[in-house]
py3Dmol code that shows the C-alpha trace and the ligand (Angstrom):
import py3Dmol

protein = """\
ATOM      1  CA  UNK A   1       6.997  20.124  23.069  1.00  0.00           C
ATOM      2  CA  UNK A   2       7.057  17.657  20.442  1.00  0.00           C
ATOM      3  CA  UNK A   3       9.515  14.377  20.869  1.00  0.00           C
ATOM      4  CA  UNK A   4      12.418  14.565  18.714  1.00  0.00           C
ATOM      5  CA  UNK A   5      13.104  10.691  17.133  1.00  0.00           C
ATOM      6  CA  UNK A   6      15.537   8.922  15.009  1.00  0.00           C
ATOM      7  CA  UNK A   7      14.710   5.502  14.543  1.00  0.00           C
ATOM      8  CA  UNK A   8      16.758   3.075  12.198  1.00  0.00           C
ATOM      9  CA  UNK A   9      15.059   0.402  10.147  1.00  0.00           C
ATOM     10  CA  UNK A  10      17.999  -2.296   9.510  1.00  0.00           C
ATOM     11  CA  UNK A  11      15.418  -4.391   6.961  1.00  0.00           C
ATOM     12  CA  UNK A  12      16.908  -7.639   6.286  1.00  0.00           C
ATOM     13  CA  UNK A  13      20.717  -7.114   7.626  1.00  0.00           C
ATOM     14  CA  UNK A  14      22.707  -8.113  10.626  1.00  0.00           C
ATOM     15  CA  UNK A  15      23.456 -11.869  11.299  1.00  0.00           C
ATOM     16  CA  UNK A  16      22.916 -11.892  14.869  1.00  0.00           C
ATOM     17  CA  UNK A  17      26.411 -11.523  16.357  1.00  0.00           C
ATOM     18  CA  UNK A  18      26.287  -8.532  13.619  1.00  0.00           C
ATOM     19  CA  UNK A  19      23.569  -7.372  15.391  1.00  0.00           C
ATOM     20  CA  UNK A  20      24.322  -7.215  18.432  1.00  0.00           C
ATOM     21  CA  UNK A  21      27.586  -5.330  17.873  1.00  0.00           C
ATOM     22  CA  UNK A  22      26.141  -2.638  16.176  1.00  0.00           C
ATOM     23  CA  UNK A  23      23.498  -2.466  19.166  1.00  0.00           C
ATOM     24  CA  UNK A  24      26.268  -1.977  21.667  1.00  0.00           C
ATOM     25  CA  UNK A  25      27.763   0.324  19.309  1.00  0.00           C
ATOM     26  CA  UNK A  26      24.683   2.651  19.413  1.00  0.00           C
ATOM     27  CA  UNK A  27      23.572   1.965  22.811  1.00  0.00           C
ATOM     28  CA  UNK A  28      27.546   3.365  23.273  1.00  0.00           C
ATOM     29  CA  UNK A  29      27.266   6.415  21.096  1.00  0.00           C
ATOM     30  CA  UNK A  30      23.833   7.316  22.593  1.00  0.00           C
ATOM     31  CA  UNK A  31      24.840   7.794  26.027  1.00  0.00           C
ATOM     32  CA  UNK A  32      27.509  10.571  23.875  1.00  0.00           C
ATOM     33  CA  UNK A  33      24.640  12.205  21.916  1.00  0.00           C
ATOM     34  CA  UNK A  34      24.467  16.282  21.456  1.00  0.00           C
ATOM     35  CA  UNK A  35      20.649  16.594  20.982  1.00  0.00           C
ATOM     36  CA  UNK A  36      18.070  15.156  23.337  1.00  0.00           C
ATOM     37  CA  UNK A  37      16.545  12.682  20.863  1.00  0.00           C
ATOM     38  CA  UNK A  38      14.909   9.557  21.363  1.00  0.00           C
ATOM     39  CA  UNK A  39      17.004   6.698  19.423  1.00  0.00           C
ATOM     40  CA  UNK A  40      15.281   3.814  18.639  1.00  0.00           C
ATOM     41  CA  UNK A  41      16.417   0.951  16.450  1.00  0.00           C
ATOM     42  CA  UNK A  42      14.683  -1.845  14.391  1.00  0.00           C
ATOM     43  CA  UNK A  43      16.611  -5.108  14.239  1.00  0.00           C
ATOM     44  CA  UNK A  44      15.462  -8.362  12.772  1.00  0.00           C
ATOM     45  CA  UNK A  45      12.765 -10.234  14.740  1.00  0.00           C
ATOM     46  CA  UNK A  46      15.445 -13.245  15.359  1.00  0.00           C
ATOM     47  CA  UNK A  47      17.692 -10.447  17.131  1.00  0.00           C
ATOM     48  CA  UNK A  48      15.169  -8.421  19.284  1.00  0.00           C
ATOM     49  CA  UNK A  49      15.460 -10.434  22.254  1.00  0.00           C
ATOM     50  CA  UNK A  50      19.306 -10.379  22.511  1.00  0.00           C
ATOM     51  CA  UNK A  51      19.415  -6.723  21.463  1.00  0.00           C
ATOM     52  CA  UNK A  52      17.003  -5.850  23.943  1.00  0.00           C
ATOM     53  CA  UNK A  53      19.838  -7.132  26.454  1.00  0.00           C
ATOM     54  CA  UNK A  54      22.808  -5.106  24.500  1.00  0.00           C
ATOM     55  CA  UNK A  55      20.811  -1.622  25.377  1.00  0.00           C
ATOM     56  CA  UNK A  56      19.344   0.903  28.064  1.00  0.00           C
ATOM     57  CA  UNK A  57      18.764   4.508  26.524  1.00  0.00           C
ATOM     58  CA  UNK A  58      18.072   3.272  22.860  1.00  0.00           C
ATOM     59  CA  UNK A  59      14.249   1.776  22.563  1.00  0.00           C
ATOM     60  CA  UNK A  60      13.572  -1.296  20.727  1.00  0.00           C
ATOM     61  CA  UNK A  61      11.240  -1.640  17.850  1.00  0.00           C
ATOM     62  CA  UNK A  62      10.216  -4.100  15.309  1.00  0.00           C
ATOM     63  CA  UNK A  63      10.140  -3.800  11.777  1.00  0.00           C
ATOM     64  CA  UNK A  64       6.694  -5.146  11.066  1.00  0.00           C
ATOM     65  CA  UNK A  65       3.684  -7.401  13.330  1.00  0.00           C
ATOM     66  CA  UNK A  66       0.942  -9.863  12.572  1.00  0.00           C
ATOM     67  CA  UNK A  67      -2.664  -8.230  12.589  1.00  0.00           C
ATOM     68  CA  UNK A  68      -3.817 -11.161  14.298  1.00  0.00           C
ATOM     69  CA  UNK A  69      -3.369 -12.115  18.065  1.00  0.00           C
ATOM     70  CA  UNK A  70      -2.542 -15.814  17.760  1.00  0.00           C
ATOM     71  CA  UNK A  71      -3.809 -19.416  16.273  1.00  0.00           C
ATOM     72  CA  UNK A  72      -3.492 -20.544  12.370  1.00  0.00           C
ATOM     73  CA  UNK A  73      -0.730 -17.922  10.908  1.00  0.00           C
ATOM     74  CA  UNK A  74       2.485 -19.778   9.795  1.00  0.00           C
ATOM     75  CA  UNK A  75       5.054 -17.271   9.714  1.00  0.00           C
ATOM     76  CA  UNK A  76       3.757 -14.476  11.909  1.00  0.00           C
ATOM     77  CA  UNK A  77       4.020 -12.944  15.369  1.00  0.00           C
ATOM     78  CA  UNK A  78       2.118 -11.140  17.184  1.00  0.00           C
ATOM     79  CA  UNK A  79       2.334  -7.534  19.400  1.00  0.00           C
ATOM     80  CA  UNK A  80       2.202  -9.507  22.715  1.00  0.00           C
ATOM     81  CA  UNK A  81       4.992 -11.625  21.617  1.00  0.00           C
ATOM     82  CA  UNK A  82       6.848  -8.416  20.721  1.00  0.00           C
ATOM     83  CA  UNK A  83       5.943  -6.819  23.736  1.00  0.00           C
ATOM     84  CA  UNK A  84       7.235  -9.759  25.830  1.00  0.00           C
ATOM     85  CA  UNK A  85      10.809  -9.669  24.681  1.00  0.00           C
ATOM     86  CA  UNK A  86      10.973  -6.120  25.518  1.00  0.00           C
ATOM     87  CA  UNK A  87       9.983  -4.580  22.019  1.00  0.00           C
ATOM     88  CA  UNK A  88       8.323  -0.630  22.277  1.00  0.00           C
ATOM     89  CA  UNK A  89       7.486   0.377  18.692  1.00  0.00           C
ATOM     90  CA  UNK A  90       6.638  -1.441  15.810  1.00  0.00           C
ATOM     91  CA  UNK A  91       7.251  -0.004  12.190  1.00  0.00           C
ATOM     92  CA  UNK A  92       3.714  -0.242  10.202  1.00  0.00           C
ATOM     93  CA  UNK A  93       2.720   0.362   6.451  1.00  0.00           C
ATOM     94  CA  UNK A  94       6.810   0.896   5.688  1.00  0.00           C
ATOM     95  CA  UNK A  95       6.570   0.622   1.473  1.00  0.00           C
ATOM     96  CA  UNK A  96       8.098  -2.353   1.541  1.00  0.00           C
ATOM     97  CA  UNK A  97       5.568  -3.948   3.550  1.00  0.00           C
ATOM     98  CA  UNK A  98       3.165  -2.381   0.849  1.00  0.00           C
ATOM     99  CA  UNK A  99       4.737  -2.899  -2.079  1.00  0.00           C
ATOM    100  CA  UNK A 100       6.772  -5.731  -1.829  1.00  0.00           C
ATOM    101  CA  UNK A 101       3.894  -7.562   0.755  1.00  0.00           C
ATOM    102  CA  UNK A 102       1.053  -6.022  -0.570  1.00  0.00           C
ATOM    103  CA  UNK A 103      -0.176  -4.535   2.519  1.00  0.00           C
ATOM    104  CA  UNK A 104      -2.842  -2.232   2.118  1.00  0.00           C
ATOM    105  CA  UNK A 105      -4.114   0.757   4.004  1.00  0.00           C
ATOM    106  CA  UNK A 106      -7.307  -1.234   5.675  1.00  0.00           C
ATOM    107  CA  UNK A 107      -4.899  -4.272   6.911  1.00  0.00           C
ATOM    108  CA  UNK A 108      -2.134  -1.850   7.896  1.00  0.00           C
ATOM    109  CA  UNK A 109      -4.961  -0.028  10.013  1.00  0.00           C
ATOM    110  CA  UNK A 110      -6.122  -3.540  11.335  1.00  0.00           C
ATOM    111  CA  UNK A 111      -2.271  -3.683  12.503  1.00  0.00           C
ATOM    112  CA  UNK A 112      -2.011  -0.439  14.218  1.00  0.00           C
ATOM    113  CA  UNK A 113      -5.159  -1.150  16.219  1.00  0.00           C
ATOM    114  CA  UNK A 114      -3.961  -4.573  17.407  1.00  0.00           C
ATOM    115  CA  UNK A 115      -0.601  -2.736  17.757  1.00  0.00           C
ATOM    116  CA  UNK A 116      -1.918  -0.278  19.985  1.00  0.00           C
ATOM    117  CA  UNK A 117      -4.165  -2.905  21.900  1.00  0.00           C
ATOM    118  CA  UNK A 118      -1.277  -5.024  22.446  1.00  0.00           C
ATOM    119  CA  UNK A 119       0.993  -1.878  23.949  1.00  0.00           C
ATOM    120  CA  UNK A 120       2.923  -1.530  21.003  1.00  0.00           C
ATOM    121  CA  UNK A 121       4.360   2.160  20.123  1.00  0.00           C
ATOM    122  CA  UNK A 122       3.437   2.403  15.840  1.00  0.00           C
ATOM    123  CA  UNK A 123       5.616   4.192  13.696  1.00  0.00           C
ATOM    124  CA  UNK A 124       3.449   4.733  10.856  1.00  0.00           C
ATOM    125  CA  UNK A 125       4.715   5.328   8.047  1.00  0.00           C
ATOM    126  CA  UNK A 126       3.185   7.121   4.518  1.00  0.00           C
ATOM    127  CA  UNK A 127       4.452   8.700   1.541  1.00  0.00           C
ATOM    128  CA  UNK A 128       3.855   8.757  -2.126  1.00  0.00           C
ATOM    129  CA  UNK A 129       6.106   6.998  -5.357  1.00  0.00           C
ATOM    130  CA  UNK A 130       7.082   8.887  -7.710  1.00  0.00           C
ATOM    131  CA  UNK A 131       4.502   8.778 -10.429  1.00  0.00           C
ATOM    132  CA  UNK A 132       2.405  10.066  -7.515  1.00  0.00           C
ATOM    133  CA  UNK A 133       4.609  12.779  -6.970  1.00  0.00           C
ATOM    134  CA  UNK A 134       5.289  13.839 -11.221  1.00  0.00           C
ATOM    135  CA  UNK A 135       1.294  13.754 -11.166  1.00  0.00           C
ATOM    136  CA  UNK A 136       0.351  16.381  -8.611  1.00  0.00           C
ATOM    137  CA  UNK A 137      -1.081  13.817  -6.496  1.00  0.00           C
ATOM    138  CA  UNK A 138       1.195  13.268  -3.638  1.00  0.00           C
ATOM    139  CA  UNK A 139      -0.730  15.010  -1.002  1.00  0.00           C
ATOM    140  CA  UNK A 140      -4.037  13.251  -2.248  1.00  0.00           C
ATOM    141  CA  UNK A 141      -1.890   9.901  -1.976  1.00  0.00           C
ATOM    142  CA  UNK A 142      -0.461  10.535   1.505  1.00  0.00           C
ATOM    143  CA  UNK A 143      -3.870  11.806   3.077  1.00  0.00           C
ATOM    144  CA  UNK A 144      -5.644   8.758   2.197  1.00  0.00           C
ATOM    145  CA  UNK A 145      -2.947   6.660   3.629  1.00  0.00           C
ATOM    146  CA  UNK A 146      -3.102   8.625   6.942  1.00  0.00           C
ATOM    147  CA  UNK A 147      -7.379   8.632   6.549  1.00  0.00           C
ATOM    148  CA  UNK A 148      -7.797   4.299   6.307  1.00  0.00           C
ATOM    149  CA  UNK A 149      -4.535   3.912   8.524  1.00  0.00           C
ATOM    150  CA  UNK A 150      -4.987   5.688  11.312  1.00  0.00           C
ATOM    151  CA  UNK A 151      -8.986   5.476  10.971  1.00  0.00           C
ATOM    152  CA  UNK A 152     -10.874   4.872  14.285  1.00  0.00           C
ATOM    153  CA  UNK A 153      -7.999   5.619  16.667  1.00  0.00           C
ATOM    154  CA  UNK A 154      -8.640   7.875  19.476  1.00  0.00           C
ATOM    155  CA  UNK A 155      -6.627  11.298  19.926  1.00  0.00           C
ATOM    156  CA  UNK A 156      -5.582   9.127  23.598  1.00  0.00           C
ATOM    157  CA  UNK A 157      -4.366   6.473  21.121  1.00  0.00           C
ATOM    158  CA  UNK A 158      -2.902   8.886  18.947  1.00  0.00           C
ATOM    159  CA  UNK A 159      -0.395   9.521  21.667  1.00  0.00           C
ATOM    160  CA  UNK A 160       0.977   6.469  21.162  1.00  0.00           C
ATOM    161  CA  UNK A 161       1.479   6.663  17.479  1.00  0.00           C
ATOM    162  CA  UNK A 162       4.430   8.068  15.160  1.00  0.00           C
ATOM    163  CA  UNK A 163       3.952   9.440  12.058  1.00  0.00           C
ATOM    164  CA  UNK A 164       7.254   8.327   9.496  1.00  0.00           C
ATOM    165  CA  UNK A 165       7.027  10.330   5.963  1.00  0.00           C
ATOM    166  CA  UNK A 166       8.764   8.549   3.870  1.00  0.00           C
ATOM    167  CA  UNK A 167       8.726   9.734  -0.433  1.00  0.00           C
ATOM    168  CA  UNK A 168       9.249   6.167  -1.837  1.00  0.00           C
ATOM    169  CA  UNK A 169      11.490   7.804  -4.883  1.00  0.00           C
ATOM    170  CA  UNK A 170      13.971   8.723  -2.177  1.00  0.00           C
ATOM    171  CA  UNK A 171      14.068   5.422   0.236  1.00  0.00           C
ATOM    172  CA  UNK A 172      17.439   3.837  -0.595  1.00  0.00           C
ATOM    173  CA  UNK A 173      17.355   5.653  -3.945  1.00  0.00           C
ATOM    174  CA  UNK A 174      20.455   8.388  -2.575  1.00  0.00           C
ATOM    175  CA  UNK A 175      17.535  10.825  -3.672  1.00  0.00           C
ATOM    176  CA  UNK A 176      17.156  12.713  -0.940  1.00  0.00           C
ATOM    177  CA  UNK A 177      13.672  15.155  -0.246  1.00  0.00           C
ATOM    178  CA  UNK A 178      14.748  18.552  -0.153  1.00  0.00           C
ATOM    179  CA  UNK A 179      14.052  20.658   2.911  1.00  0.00           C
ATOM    180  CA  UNK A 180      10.979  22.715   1.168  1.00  0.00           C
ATOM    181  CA  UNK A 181       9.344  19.306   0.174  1.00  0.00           C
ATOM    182  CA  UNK A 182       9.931  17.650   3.483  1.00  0.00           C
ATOM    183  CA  UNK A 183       8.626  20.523   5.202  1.00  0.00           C
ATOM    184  CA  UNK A 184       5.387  21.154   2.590  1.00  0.00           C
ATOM    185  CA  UNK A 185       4.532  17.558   3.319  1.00  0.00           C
ATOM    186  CA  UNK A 186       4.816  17.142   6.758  1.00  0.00           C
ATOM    187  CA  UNK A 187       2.583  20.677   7.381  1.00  0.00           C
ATOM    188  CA  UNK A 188       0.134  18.966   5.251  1.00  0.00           C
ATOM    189  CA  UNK A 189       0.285  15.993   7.489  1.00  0.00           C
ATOM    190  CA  UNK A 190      -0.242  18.056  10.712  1.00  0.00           C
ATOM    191  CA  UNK A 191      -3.432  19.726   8.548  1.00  0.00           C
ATOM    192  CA  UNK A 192      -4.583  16.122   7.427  1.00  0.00           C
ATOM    193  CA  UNK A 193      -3.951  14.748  11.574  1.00  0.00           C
ATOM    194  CA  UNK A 194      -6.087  18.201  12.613  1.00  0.00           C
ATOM    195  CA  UNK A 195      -8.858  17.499  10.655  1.00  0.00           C
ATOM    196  CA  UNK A 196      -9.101  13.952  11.876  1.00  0.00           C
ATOM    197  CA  UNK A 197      -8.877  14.658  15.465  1.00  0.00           C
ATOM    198  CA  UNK A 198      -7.876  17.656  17.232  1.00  0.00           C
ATOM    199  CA  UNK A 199      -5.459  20.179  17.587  1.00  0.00           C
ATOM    200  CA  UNK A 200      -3.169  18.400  20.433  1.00  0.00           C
ATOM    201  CA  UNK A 201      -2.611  15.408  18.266  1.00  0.00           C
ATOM    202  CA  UNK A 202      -1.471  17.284  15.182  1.00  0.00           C
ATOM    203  CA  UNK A 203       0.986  19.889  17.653  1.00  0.00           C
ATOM    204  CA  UNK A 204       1.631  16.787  19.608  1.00  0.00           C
ATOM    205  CA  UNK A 205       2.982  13.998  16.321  1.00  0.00           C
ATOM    206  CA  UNK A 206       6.367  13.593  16.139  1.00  0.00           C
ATOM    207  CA  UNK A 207       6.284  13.143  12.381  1.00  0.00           C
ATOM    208  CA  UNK A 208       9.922  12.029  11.055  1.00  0.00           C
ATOM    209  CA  UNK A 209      10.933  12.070   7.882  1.00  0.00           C
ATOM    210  CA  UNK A 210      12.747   8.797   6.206  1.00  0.00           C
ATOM    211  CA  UNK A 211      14.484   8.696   2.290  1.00  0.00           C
ATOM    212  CA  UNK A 212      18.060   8.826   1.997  1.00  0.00           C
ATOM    213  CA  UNK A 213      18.731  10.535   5.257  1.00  0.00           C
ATOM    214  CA  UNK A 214      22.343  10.947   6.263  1.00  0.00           C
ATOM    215  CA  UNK A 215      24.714  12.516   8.683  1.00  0.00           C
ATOM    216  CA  UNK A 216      25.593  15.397   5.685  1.00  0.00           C
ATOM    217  CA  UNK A 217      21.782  16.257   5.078  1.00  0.00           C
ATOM    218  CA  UNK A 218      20.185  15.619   8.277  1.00  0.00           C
ATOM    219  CA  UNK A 219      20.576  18.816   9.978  1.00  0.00           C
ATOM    220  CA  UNK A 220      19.083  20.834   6.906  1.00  0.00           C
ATOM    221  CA  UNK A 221      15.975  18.552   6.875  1.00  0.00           C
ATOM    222  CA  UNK A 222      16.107  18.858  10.780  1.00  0.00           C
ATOM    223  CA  UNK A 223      15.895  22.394  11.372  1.00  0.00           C
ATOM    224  CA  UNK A 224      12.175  22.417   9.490  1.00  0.00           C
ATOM    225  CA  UNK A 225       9.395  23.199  11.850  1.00  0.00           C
ATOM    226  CA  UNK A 226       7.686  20.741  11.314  1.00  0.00           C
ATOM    227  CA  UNK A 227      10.262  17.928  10.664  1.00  0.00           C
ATOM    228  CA  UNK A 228      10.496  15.971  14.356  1.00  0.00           C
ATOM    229  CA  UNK A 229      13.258  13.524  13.240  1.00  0.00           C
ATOM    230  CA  UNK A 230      14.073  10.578  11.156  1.00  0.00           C
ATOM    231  CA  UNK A 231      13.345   7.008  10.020  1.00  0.00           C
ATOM    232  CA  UNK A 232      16.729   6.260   8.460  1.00  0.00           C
ATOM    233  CA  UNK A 233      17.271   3.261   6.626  1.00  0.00           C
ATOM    234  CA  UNK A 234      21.207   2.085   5.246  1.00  0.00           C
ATOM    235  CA  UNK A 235      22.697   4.977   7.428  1.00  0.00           C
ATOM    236  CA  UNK A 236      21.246   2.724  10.533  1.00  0.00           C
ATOM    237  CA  UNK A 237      23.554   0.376   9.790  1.00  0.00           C
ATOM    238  CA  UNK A 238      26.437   1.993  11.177  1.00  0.00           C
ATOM    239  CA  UNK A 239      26.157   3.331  14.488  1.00  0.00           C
ATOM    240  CA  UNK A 240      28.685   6.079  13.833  1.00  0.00           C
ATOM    241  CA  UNK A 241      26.381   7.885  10.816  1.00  0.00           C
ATOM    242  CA  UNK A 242      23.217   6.850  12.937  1.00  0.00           C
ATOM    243  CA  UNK A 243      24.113   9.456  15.790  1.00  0.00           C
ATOM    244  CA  UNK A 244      25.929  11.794  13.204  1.00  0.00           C
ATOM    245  CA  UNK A 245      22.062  12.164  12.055  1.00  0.00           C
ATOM    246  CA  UNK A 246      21.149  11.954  15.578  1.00  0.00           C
ATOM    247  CA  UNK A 247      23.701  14.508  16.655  1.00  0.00           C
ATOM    248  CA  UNK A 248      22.511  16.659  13.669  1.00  0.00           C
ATOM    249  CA  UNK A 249      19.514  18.054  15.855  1.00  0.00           C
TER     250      UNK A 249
END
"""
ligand_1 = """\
10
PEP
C 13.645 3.350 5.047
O 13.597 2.304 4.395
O 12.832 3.535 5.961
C 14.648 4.340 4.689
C 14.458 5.575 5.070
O 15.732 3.903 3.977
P 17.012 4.772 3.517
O 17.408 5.648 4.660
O 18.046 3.757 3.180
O 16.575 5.571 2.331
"""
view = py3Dmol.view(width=600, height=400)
view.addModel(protein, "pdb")
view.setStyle({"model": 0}, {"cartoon": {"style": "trace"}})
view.addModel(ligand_1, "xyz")
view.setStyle({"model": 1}, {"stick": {}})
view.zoomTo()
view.show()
């Protein structure tokens, strides 16, 4: 049985009293949930450590990590720092990171293995713009992400890892995937994860799908085969529509 997630991505929001209330909020909410999905949440880095104190059921992830351990990198921080405030998951190759940070798919691979080292849960994330998409070449796109990102992991490591689909036209945009193209691309996915390692890490991926995901559209996106959840970015940022898409499961 494949884990069911919805993980929120609050991106640069929240002061940190902010922050906190909305963690209490969800921690609140979560113990009320419907479905038996995992909720995880994504605060700030300056928040992580208080938040981590605010909740019980929800997990705590980070939005982003340094692909280096330590030494020389003004501005960064590291898995093990993560992991020693009480951080779980870290979000990796989100297209902000890659568009607005230039990440590419070799240093967002150099993050997920240093991730992984460091006991840090990725949520990978992929997905095409949509140029990509008008052209035909979204699957080509989202397969090479997934081939240089996840490259060298082992199917054991693969365990560990989240797959986050995210179509770039429809992150923030109100443009939501419909069902049929969520579900065509995250099939695909499974195919491109099968041919890359075996068949227990493709049945196995909780791959969630992120772009405009609300409380109204979740539970048609939801009831896809192969759709395991959500990454869900403004709707995160009240915990009332976060478990309305949780509680759409
Ligand atoms: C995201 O940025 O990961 C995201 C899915 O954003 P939104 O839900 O706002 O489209």
């Amino acid at each position: 049985m494949r884990k069911k997630i919805v993980a929120g991505n609050w991106k640069l929001n929240t002061l940190l009293k902010e922050g906190m209330e909305l963690a209490k909020a969800v921690e609140k909410l979560e113990h009320e949930k419907t479905s038996d999905a995992l909720v995880i949440i994504a605060p700030p880095y300056t928040h992580l450590s208080k938040v981590k104190d605010m909740i019980a059921n929800v997990k705590l992830s980070s939005q982003n990590c340094a692909a280096e351990t330590s030494g020389a990198f003004t501005g960064e921080v590291s898995p093990a720092m993560l992991v020693s405030v009480g951080v779980e998951y870290v979000i990796l190759g989100h297209s902000e990171r890659r568009s607005l940070y230039h990440e590419d798919n070799e240093l967002i691979n150099k993050k997920v293995k240093l991730a992984l080292a460091e006991g840090l849960k990725p949520i990978f994330c992929c997905g095409e713009v949509l140029e990509e998409r008008e052209s035909g070449r979204h699957f080509e796109v989202v397969k090479e992400q997934i081939e240089i990102g996840l490259r060298g992991l082992s199917a054991d490591q693969m365990s560990q890892v989240v797959v986050a689909y995210e179509p770039v036209w429809a992150i923030g945009t109100g443009v939501v995937a419909s069902p049929d193209q969520a579900q065509e691309m995250h099939k695909e996915i499974r195919g491109f994860l099968l041919s890359m390692f075996d068949e227990k890490v493709a049945d196995e991926m909780s791959i969630l799908y992120g772009g405009s995901c609300k409380p109204s559209n979740a539970k048609e996106l939801f009831s896809n085969p192969d759709v395991d959840g959500g990454l869900i970015g403004g709707a995160a940022l009240k915990a009332e529509d976060f478990l309305g898409i949780v509680n759409a499961y």
